[in-house]
N, C-alpha and C positions, 0 to 999 in steps of 0.2 A: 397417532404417531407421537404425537407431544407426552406421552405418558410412560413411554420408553426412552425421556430426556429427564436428566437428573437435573434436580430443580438448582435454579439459577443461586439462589439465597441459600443454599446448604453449601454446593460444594462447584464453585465458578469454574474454576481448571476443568474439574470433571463433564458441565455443562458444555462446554466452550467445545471439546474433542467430540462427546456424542452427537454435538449439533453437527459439527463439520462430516463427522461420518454419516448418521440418520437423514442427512440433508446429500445425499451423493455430491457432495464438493471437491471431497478429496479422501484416500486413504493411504495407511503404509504401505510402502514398496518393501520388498525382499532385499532390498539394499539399507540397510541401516543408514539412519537418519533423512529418507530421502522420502519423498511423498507420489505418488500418482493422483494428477488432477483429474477429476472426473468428469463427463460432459457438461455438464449442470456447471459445474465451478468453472471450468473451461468458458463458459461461455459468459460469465461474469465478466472471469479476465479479459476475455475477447473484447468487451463492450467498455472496459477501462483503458485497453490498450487501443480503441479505435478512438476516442476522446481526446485521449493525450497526444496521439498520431497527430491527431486532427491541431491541436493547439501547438503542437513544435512548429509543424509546418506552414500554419499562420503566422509564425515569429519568424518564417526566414529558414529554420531546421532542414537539414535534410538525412536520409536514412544511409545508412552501409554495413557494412558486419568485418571482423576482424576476426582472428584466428581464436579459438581457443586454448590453444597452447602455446605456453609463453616460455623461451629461455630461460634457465634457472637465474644467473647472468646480468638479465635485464634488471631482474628486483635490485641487484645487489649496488644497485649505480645510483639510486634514490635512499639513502639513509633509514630514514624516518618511516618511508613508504615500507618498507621491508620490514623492518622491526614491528609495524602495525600489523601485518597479515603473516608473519613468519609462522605462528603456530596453530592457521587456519588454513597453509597450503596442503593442497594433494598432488604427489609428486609421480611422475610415471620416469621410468629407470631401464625398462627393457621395450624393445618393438615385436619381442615374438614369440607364440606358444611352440610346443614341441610334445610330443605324447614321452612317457617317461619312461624309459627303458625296461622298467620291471611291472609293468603292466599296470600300475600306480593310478591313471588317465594321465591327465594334462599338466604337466610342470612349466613355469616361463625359464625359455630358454636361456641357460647363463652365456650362451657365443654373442645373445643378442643385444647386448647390453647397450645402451646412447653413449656417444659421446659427451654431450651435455643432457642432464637431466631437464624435462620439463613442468612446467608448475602449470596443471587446469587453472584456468582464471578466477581469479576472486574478485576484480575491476583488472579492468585491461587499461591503464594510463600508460604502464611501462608498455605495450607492443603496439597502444595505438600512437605515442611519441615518437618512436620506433620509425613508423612509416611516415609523421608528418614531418621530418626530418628531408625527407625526398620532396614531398609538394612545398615547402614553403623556401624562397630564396628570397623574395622581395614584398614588401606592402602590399603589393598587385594584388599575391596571394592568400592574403587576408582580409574580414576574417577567416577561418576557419568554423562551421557552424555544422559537427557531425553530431548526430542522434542513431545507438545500435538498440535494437534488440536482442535480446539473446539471455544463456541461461550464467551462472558462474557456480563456483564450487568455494565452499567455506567450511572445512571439516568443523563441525559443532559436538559438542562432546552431551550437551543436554538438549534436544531437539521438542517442537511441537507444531504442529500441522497449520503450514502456512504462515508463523509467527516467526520459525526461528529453523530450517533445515538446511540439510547438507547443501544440497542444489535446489537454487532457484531458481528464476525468471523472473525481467527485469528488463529497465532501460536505462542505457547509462549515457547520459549526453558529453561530448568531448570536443570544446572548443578549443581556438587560438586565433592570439588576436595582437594587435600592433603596440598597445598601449596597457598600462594598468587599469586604466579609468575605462577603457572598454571593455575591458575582463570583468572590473566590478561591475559595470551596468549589467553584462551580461548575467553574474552571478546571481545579483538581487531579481531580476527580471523572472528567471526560471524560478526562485523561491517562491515569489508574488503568481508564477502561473500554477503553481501546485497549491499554494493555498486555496486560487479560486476552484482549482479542482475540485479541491477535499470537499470548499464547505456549498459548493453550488451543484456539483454531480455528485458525490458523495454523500452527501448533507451530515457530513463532519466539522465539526467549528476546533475551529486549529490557531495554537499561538505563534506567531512568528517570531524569529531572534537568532541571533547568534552563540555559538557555541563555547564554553571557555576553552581554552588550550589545552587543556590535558582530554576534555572530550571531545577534538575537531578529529575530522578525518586525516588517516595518516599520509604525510607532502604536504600538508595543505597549511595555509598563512591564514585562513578562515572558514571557520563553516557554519554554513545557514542553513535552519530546521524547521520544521513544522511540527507541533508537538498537540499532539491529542492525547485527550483522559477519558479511559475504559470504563466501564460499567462494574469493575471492580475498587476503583481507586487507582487505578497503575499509567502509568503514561507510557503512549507507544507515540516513540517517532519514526514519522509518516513520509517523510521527503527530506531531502537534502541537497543542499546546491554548494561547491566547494568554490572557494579564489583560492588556485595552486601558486600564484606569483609568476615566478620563471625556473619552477625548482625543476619542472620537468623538462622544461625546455634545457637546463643548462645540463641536467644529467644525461640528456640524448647531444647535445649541441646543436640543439634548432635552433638556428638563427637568421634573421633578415635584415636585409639593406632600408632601410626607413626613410622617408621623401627627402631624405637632409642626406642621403649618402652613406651614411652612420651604421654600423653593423649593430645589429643590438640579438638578445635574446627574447622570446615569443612571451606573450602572456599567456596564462590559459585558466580555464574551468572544466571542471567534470559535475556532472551534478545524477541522481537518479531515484530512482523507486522501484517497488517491486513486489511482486506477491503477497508481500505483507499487508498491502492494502487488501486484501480479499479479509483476514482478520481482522482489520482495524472495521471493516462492515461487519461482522459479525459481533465483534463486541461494543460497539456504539449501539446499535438498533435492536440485536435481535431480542426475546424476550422468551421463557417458560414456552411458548406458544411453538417457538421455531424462530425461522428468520423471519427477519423483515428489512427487503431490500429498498434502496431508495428506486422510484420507479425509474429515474435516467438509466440505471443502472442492469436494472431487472431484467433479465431476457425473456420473460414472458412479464407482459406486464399488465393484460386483461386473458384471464381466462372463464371460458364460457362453458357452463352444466348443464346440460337440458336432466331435467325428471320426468319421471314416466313411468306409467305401467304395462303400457303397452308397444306393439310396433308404429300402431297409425300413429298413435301422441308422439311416437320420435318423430317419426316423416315428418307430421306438423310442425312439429319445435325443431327441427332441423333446420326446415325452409328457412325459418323467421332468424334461427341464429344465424346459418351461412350471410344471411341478406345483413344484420349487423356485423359480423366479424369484417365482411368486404367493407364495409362503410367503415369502421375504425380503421383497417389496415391500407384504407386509402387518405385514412386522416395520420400515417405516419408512425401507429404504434402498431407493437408488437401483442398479435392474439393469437390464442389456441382453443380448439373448440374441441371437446374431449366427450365423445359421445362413444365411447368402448364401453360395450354392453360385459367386459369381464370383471368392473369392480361399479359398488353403489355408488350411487350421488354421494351420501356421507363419507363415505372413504375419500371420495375425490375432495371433498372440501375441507377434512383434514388435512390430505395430501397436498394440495396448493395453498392451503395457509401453512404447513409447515414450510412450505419451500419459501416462503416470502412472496408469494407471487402478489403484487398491490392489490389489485381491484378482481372481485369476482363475479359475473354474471350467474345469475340462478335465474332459469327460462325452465317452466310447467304449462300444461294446458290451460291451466285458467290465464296464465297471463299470454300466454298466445289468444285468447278472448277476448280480454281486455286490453292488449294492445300496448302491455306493461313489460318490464322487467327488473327481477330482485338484483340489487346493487351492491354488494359489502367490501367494505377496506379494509384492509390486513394491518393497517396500524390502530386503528382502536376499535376495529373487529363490529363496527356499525352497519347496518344494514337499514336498505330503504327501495322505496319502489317507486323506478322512473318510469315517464312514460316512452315507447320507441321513440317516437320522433324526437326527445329531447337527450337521447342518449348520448349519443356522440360527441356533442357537446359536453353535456353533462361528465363524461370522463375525463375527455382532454381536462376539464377544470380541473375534475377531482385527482389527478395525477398529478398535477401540479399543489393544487392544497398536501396532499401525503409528503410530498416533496419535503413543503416548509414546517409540514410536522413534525416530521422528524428532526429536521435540522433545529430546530427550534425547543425540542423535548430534547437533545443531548446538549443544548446550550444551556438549559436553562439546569440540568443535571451538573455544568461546568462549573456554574454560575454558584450554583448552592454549594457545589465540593473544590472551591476553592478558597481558599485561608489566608490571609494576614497575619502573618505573627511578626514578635517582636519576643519572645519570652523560649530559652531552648528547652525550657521542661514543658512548653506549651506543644513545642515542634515533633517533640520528640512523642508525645503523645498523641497527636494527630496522625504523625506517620503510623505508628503502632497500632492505633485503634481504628482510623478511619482511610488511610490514605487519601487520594486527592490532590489538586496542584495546593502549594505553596509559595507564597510570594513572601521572600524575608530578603536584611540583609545578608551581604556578605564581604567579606576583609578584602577581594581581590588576591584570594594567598592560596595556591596550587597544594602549600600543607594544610590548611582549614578546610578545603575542599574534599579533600580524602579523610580526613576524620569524621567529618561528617557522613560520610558515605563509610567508613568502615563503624561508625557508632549505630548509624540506624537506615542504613542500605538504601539511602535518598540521595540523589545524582542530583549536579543544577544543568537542568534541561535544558534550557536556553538562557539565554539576558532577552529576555523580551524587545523587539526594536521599538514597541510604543513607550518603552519603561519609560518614566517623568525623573527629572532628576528628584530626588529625596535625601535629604541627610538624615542619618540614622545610622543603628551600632550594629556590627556583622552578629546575627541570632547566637554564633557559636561563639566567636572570640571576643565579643564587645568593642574591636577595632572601628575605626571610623568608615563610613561605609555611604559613598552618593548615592544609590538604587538597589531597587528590590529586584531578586531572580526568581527563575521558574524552579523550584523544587519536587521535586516525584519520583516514590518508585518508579524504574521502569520496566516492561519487557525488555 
């Protein structure tokens, strides 16, 4: 299968699409710019979206859903907020079809026109303030600590599979709170839960930091990122956690009575992620070969081959696989035992190392004899011959060693393609020739920040939160300058 994937070192973009598709994760939909997830990728996300479940709701979280359609109306009560997604709304304007008079088919009816138009969701802040307007009147009522699932619409004019389309899926969390200092705890807390996500189930090593003002999210007084680097050079951010202040709260008029009697406005945060992670694994790990999933992650994460030439040698190699597949899947992972007589062994082991699947059992007659079984890992493609009895063990381990392989081979890739400069004819040709993070100064100046980005199409990705203070001169204007930022092309 890997030979119908266009090699990673020629042409990345090209690589990255045929993997997604030759891997069933996802393809185009008949709807421009929009994708169908396929069972395979579906079940990635499944096992992303059960992780993250899992850790909101050990924070206190809990789940709800809100409307997908929002008053045109509501955008226009938040400023900032509007002008950010103004030319990424899709707008619905009629409720109704009607066949066409002149035998035509179907025209939308012009009798049926809305009275106010509605905007498909792009983040729901404005309709989930909307309703918390009705639950919150006093402290009592707070916090507020909601987590939705669901999909949003972002008309994108340049789209690509899983990184950047029309509609996605996603989580967007939407709290409110009595105080600023509990909005901020709140904000940093969910940035710090996505980091551990990234770099401990994902095994993504991710910078944390804050975002300048021209690149926060639109309403928001701050926004907190997680920023990872591609196996191209390109930085994809991977999470984001917002402090809105009280911008929402005053645009709805949510307000509450506070233990002093005091009427005040709510604090709040929205923070999320979303499908993008399914890319952000795909270009961290995978390789020429296919993917390579982290195994938290993997929805199959031992699969098991018997070889044979005959019927009896299956029967035998049957017995011995079902008796270990039961013994790992009672040790808690996920296996498949793949004994369809319509494709070879060698196809099948193509077939689940392209897919990423981690660890692969190869089980023959001689080692139904000897009491043995062939072992191989999808991250460096090793193979070795355990004994049964010490199998089970021996995966659990080695599931976990793949784990920190990986995490540990895209660190130490971070590690080597990230830059120090001080010199902008240095900057400028890093970005150009190599990409990768850069760590330089900068003036603190909203116009240096876009020349720079209109010179050589590098964004500052975050202000790193561990940045050390440094005195130093901004790479572009030679202004004075306390610390270094994250520079990088991005997705």
């Amino acid at each position: 299968m890997a030979k119908f994937l266009t090699n990673r070192e020629e042409n990345y973009a090209q690589w990255y699409n045929d993997l997604v598709i030759k891997a069933d994760l996802a393809e185009y939909s008949a709807v421009r710019g929009c994708m169908v997830i396929k069972p395979y990728g579906y079940a990635i996300w499944e096992k992303i979206q059960s992780e993250l479940d899992r850790l909101f709701k050990a924070t206190g979280h809990v789940n709800a859903y809100f409307p997908l359609f929002i008053p045109k109306s509501f955008f226009s009560r938040e400023a900032a907020h509007v002008e950010g997604f103004a030319k990424e709304c899709a707008v619905v304007t009629h409720y109704r079809l009607k066949n066409d008079e002149s035998g035509k088919g179907i025209i939308v009816d012009p009798e049926a026109k809305l009275e106010e138009e509605l905007i498909i969701r792009p983040t729901s802040e404005t309709i989930i303030w909307n309703s918390y307007k009705n639950w919150i009147q006093s402290y009592r009522d707070l916090p507020i600590l909601i987590n939705q699932w669901a999909n949003v619409v972002r008309w994108e004019m340049r789209t690509r599979l899983f990184l950047r389309t029309a509609e996605f899926l996603w989580q967007e969390g939407h709290t409110a709170h009595a105080t600023s200092e509990e909005a901020m705890e709140e904000t940093l807390k969910i940035v710090d839960l996505y980091s551990s996500f990234a770099e401990n189930t994902m095994a993504i090593p991710v910078i944390k930091g804050y975002k300048t003002e021209s690149e926060r999210f639109a309403g928001a007084l701050e926004t907190f990122t997680i920023e990872a680097l591609m196996q191209d050079g390109k930085a994809l951010q991977t999470g984001t956690s917002h402090f809105l202040g009280q911008n929402f709260a005053r645009a709805f008029d949510v307000k509450f009575t506070d233990r002093n009697g005091k009427l005040d406005y709510v604090w709040a945060t929205s923070w999320g992620v979303s499908t993008r992670l399914m890319g952000a694994i795909i270009m961290t790990h995978a390789d020429n070969n296919g993917l390579v999933l982290p195994p938290r992650l993997a929805p199959i994460q031992v699969v098991i081959v018997p070889i044979y030439k005959s019927n009896s040698d299956l029967s035998l190699i049957s017995a011995n696989a079902i008796k270990i597949k039961n013994e790992l899947e009672a040790a808690g992972l996920s296996v498949k035992y793949d004994d369809r007589d319509t494709q070879t062994p060698g196809w099948k082991f193509a077939h689940y190392e392209f897919k990423g699947v981690p660890i692969r059992i190869a089980i023959g007659p001689r080692d139904v004899k000897n009491n043995t079984a062939e072992v191989s890992r999808r991250d460096t493609l090793e193979k070795e011959t355990i004994p049964v009895e010490k199998l089970c063990d021996h995966i659990k381990w080695l599931l976990e060693e793949i784990q920190k392989n990986i995490y540990q081979k895209a660190l130490r890739f971070r590690e080597e393609n990230t830059y120090y400069l001080n010199s902008w004819d240095d900057f400028k040709e890093i970005i150009a020739d190599k990409g990768g993070f850069v760590m330089a100064h900068w003036d603190g100046t909203a116009e240096t920040e876009a020349k720079i980005k209109e010179e050589t199409k590098a964004t500052i990705r975050c202000i790193p939160l561990n940045a050390p203070q440094e005195e130093g001169k901004c790479i572009y204007s030679g202004k004075p300058s306390s610390r270094r930022v994250l520079f990088a092309v991005a997705y």
